[in-house]
C-alpha positions in Angstrom: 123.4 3.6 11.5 123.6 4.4 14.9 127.1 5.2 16.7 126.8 2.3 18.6 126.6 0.3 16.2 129.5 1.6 14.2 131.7 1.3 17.4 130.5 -2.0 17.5 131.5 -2.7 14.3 135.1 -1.2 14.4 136.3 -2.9 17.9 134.9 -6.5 16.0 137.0 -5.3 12.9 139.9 -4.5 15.2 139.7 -7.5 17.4 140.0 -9.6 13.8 142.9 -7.2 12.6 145.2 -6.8 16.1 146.1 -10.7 16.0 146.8 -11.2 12.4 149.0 -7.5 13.1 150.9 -9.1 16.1 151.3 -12.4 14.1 153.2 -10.5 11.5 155.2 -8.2 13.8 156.5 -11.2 15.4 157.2 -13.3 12.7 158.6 -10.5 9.9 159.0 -7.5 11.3 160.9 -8.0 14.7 163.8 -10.5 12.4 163.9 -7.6 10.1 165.0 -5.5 13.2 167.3 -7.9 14.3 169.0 -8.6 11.0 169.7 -5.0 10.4 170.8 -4.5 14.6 173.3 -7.1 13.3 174.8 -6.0 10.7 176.0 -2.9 12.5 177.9 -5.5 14.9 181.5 -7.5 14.4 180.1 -10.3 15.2 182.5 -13.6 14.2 182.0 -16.6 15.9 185.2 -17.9 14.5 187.0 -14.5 16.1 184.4 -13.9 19.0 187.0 -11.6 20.9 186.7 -9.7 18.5 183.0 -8.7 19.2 181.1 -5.5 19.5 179.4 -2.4 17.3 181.4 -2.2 14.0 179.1 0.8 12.9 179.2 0.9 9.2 182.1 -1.3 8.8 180.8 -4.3 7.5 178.8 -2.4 4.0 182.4 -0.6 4.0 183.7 -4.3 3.4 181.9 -5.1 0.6 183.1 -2.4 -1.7 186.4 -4.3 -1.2 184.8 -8.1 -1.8 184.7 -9.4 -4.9 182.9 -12.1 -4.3 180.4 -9.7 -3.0 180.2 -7.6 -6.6 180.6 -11.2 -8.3 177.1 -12.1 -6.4 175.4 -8.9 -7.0 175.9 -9.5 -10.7 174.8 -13.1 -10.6 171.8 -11.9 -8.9 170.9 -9.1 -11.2 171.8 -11.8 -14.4 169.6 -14.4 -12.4 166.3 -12.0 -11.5 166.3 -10.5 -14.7 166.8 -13.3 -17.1 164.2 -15.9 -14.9 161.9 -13.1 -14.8 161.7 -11.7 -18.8 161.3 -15.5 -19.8 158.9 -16.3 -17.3 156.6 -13.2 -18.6 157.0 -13.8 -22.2 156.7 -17.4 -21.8 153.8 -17.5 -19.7 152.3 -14.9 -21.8 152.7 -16.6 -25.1 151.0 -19.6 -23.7 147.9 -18.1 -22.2 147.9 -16.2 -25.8 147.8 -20.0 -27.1 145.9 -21.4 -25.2 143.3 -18.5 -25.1 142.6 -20.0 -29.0 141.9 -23.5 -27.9 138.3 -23.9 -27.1 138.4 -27.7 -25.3 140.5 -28.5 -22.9 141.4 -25.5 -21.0 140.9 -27.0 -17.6 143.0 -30.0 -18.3 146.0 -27.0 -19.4 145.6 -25.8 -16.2 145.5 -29.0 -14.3 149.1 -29.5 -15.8 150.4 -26.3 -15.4 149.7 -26.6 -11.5 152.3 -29.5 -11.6 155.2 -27.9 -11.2 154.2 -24.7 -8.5 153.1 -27.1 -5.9 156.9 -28.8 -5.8 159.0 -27.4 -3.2 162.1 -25.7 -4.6 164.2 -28.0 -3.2 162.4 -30.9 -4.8 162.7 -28.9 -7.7 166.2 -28.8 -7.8 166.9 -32.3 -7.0 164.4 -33.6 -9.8 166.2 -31.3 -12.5 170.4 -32.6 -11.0 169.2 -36.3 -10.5 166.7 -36.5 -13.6 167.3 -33.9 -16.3 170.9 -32.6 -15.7 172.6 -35.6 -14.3 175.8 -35.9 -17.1 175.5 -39.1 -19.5 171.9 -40.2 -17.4 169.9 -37.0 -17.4 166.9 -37.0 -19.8 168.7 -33.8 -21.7 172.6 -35.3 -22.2 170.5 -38.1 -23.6 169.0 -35.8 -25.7 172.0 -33.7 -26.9 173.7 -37.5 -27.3 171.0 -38.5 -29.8 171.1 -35.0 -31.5 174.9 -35.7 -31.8 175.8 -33.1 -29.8 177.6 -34.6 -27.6 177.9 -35.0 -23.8 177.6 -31.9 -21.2 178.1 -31.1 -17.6 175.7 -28.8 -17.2 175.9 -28.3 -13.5 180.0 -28.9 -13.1 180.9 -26.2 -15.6 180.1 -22.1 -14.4 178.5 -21.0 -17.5 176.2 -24.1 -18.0 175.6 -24.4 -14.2 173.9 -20.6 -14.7 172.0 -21.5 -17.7 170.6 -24.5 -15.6 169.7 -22.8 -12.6 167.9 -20.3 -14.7 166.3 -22.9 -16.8 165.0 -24.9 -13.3 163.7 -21.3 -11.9 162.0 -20.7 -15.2 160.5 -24.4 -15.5 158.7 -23.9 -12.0 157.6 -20.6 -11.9 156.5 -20.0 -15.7 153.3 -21.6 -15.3 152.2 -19.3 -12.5 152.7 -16.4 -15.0 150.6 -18.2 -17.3 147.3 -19.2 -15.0 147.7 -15.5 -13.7 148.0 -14.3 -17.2 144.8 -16.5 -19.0 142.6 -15.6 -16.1 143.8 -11.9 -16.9 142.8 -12.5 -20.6 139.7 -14.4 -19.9 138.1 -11.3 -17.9 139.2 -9.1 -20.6 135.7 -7.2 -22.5 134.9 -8.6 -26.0 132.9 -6.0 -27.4 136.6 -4.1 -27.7 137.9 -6.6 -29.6 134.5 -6.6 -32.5 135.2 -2.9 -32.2 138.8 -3.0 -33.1 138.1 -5.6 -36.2 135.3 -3.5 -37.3 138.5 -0.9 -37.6 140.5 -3.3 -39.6 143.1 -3.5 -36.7 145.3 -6.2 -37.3 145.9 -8.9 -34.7 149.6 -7.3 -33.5 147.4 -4.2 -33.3 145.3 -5.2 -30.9 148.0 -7.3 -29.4 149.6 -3.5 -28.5 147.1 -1.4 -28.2 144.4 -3.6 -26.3 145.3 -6.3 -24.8 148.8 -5.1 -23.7 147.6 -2.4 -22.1 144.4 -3.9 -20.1 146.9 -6.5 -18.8 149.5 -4.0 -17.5 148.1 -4.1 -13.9 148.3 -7.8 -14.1 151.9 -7.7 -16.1 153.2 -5.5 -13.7 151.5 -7.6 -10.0 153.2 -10.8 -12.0 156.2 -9.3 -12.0 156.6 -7.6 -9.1 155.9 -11.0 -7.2 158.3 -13.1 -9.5 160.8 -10.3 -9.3 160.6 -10.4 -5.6 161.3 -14.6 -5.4 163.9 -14.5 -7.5 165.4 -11.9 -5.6 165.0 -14.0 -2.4 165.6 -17.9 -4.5 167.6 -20.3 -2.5 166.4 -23.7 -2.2 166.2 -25.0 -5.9 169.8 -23.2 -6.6 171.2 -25.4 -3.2 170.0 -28.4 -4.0 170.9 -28.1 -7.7 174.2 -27.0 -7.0 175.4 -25.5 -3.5 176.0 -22.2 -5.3 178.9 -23.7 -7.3 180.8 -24.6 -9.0 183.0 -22.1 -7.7 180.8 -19.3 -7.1 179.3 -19.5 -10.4 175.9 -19.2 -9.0 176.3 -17.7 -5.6 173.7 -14.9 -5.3 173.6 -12.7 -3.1 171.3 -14.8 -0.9 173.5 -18.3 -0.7 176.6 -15.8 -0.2 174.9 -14.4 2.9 174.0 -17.9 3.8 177.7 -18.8 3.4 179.2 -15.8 5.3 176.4 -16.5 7.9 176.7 -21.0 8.8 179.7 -22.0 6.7 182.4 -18.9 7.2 180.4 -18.2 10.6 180.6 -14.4 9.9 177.4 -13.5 11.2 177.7 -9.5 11.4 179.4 -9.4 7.9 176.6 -12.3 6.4 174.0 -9.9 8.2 175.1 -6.6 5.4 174.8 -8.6 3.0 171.4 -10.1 3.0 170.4 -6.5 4.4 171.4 -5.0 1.0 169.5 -7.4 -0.5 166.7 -6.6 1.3 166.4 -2.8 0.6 167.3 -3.8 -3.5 164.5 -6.3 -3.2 162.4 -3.0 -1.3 163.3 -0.5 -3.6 162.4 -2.6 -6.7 158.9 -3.6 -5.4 158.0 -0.1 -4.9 159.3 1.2 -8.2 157.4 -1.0 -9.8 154.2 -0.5 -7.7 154.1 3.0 -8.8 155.0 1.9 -12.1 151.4 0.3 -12.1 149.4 3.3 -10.6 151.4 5.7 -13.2 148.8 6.6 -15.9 
């Protein structure tokens, strides 16, 4: 191929590239700047002459807020709980389903359902419909179990249950179609081999297919690790991070500091340090995936 050609080639590959580039440096990376520029500022709009550069004040702050350590844990409870079930549900289901030789396509019809809702929808389907005390579809459950009546999202430690349960409803089944197609692509012929060894199935469950899904396992995870980090909408609508600030992660605390309390520099730190936790967990396990 003649240089011409391959200049040719790389200013039509650029010309394709540069705007999709710009697109993104406007959109993410120039409000990443910004956010960070403000959390280095004391900026309160219900104090604003009180304004300017507060350095590292504001992270100073939080080592002092409880409500600050409070959210860190919910988040931590929040990612990792959502995130374990949403693996070993939506892997025991594509396991499941892998054995059922008709209606696969239907299965996956269904479990589209509930990804396509918008988290917001989410959360007011599960308060109005499912969790709503005496009139949800579970208190009538629990009432006909004789379990009695619940208010599952007045009461802190059932309001984090729920909000857990409503993350893990929605996002399970995008574990699972992930997961099955995962499965699906996985080579037979190892499989014959390994029964031709008189390997059980939980043998093959850990030494074969375990491993050839790691790569997938790991991508699943890293991308449902990184929305529960960041989850907002389906815990607001279910329950305004309350009751209290039973389930006020870190990102409807920022929110919080940032359009309720109007403590914009102080609201900026927060969802900052979210950011590099959210950063710092991606990567780890990014080269969790490429480690041999």
């Amino acid at each position: 191929m003649s240089s011409a050609i391959r200049g040719g080639e790389r200013r039509f590959a650029l010309a394709l590239f540069l705007p999709a580039l710009l697109l993104l440096v406007v959109t993410t990376a120039l409000p990443l700047i910004y956010l960070v520029w403000t959390s280095f500022q004391r900026l309160d709009l219900s104090m604003p002459w009180l304004g300017g550069f507060a350095g590292l004040d504001n992270y100073q702050k939080m080592g002092n807020d409880p409500r600050f350590w409070n959210s860190l844990g919910l988040t931590l409870i929040y990612t990792g709980t959502t995130v374990v079930l949403q693996v070993v549900l939506g892997l025991s289901l594509a396991l499941l389903v892998m054995q059922v030789k008709r209606g696969q396509a239907m299965l996956r019809i269904a479990a589209i359902l509930p990804i396509v809702l918008a988290p917001v929808v989410a959360g007011l389907f599960w308060r109005s419909l499912v969790l709503a005390p005496d009139f949800g579809i579970l208190d009538f459950i629990t009432r006909a179990l004789g379990l009695g009546s619940y208010n599952w999202l007045g009461e802190p430690g059932l309001a984090l249950v729920s909000v857990i349960a409503i993350h893990t409803w929605q996002w399970t089944p995008f574990v699972f179609l992930v997961l099955l197609a995962s499965l699906a692509a996985l080579p037979p012929d190892i499989y014959e081999a390994a029964r031709l060894d008189r390997a059980n199935a939980w043998q093959r469950f850990w030494h074969i297919t375990l491993p050839m899904l790691r790569p997938a396992i790991v991508i699943v995870v890293i991308l449902r690790m990184v929305t529960a980090l960041s989850a907002f909408a389906a815990i607001f609508a279910a329950t305004g991070g309350g009751p209290g600030s039973a389930t006020e992660i870190l990102n409807l605390y920022a929110y919080r500091l940032s359009f309720t309390e109007l403590s914009l520099g102080y609201g900026a730190a927060v969802a900052t340090v979210l950011l590099v936790i959210t950063l710092a967990v991606a990567f780890s396990l990014f080269s969790f995936r490429t480690k041999k």
